[in-house]
C-alpha positions as CSV (number, residue, x, y, z in Angstrom):
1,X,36.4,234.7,-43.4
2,X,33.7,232.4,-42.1
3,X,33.2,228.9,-44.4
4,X,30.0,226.9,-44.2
5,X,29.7,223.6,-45.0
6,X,26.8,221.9,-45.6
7,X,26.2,218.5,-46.2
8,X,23.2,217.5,-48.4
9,X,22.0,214.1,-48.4
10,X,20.7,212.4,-51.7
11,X,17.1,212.0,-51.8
12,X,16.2,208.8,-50.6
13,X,14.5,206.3,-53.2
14,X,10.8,205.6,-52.9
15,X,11.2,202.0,-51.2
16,X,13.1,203.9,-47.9
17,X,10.6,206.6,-47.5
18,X,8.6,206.8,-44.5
19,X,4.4,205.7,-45.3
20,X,1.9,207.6,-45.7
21,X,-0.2,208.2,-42.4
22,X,-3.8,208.1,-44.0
23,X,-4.7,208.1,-47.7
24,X,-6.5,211.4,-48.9
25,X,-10.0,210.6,-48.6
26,X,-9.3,210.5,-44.5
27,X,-7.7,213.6,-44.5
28,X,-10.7,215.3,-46.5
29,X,-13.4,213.7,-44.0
30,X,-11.4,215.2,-41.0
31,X,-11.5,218.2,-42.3
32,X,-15.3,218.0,-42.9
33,X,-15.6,216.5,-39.4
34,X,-13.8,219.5,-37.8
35,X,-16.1,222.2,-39.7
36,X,-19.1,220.7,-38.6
37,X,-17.8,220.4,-35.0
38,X,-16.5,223.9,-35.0
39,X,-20.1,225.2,-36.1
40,X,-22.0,223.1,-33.9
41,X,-19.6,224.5,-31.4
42,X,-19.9,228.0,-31.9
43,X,-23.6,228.5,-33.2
44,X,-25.5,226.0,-30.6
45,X,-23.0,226.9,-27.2
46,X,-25.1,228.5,-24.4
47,X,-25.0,231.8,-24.3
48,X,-23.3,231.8,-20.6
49,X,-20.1,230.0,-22.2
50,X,-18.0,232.1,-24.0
51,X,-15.5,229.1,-23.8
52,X,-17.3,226.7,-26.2
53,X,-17.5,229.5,-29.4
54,X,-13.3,230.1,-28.7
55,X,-13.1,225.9,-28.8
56,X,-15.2,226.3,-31.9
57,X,-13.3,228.6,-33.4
58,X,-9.5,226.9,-33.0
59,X,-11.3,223.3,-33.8
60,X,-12.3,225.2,-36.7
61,X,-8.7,226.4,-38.0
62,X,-7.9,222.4,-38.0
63,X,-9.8,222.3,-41.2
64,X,-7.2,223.6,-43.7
65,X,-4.3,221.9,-42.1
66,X,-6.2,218.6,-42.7
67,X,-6.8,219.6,-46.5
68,X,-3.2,220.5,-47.0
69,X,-2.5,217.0,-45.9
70,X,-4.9,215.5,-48.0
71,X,-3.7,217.6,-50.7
72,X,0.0,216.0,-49.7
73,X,-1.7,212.5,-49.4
74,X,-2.9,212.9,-53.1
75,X,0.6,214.1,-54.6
76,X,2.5,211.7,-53.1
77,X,0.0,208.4,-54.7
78,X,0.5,210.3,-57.6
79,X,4.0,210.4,-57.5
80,X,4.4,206.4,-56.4
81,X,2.3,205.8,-59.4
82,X,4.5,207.7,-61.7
83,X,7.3,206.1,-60.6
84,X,5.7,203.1,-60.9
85,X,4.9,203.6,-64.7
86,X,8.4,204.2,-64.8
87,X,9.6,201.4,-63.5
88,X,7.5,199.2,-65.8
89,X,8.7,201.1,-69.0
């Protein structure tokens, strides 16, 4: 019979936690920035250059992995601030 072990770590407290890269609003303006660069890419490339619309299109799927982060940037002020609250009461 075949035992696994596993070894979980305990959550580390707010204070040891890696930053935050960017707050939210950056996030959401990259994600703006990359739809309007993918559109301009694939509705104004010449016609000869098939290249630009496929660039267009993979700048283009950027855009929701920038709003996910934004949506993580979000949850995790509000969670400081929670924890903050809870510290105070």
């Amino acid at each position: 019979m075949i035992e696994i072990k596993t070894t979980a770590q305990p959550a580390k407290p707010a204070d040891e936690r890696l930053p935050l890269i960017a707050g939210p609003m950056i996030w959401y303006a990259l994600a703006g920035f990359a739809i309007l660069i993918s559109a301009y890419l694939f509705l104004f490339a010449p016609s000869g250059e098939g290249n630009r619309k496929e660039i267009g299109i993979f700048i283009g799927l950027w855009a929701p992995m920038f709003g996910i982060l934004g949506l993580r940037a979000e949850m995790m002020e509000l969670r400081e601030d929670l924890s903050r609250r809870r510290r105070r009461s």
